[in-house]
N, C-alpha and C positions, 0 to 999 in steps of 0.2 A: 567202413568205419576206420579210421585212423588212431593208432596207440601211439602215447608220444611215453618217454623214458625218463627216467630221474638215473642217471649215472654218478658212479666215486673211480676216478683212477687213483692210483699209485706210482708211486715210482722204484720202492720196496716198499719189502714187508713193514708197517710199522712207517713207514717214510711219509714222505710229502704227497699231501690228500688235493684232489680235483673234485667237486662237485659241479655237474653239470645237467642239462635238461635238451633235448631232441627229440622229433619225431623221423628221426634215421638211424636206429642206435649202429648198425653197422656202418654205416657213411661216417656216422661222425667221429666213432674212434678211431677206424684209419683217417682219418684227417688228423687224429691226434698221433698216433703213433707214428705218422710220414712226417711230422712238424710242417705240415702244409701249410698251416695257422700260426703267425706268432702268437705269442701270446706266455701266460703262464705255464701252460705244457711243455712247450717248446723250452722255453726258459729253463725249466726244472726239468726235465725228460721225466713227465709223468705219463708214460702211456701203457701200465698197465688199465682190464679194466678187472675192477675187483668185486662191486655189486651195480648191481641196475634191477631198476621194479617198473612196473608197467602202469600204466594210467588212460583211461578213457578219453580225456580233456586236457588241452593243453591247458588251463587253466587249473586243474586241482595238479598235474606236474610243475607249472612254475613256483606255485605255490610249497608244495613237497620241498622244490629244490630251495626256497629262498628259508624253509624253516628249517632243513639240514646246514644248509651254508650256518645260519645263529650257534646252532649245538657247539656243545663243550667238545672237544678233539675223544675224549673218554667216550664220548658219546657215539660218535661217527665209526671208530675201529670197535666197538661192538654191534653195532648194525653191520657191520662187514664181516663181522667174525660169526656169527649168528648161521651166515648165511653159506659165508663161504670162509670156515677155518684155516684152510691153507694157503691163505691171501694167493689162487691159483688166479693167473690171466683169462676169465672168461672170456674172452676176443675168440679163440680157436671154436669155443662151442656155440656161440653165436651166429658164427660161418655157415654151420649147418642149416643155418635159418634164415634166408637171404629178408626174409619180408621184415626183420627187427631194424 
């Protein structure tokens, strides 16, 4: 069975927000933190990552991600802060877990 992700980077604490969606969540943030990808990240060096939830279906994760993208900014750094207070880089603990 396949888990796809709903990801938020950062670039600081409180700084400029990435909302994104993969079924690699390790692949894809090193592609974000190497700027392998132009793009927005690259652009703004947002490669913290700061939350990410799991999903059965790429379809209720596109979804997740396209109704976070809408939210108000107030909205977004409380789901982040909920989860993880210290806006810490969860990339290193990720690692641990190659199948994410």
């Amino acid at each position: 069975m396949k888990t796809f992700y709903v990801y938020i980077l950062c670039n600081k604490h409180n700084g400029t927000l990435y909302t994104g969606v993969t079924s690699n969540l390790l692949k894809r943030v090193y592609e974000h933190k190497s700027d392998s990808v132009d793009g927005f990240t690259k652009k703004y060096t947002v490669h913290n990552l700061v939350y990410y939830e799991m999903h059965e279906s790429a379809e209720s994760a596109i979804l997740r991600e396209k109704r976070i993208k809408k939210w108000k900014r107030a909205w977004k750094l409380k789901l982040i802060e909920k989860e993880n207070p210290q806006w810490k880089d969860l990339y290193e603990s990720i690692c641990r877990y190659p199948s994410l």
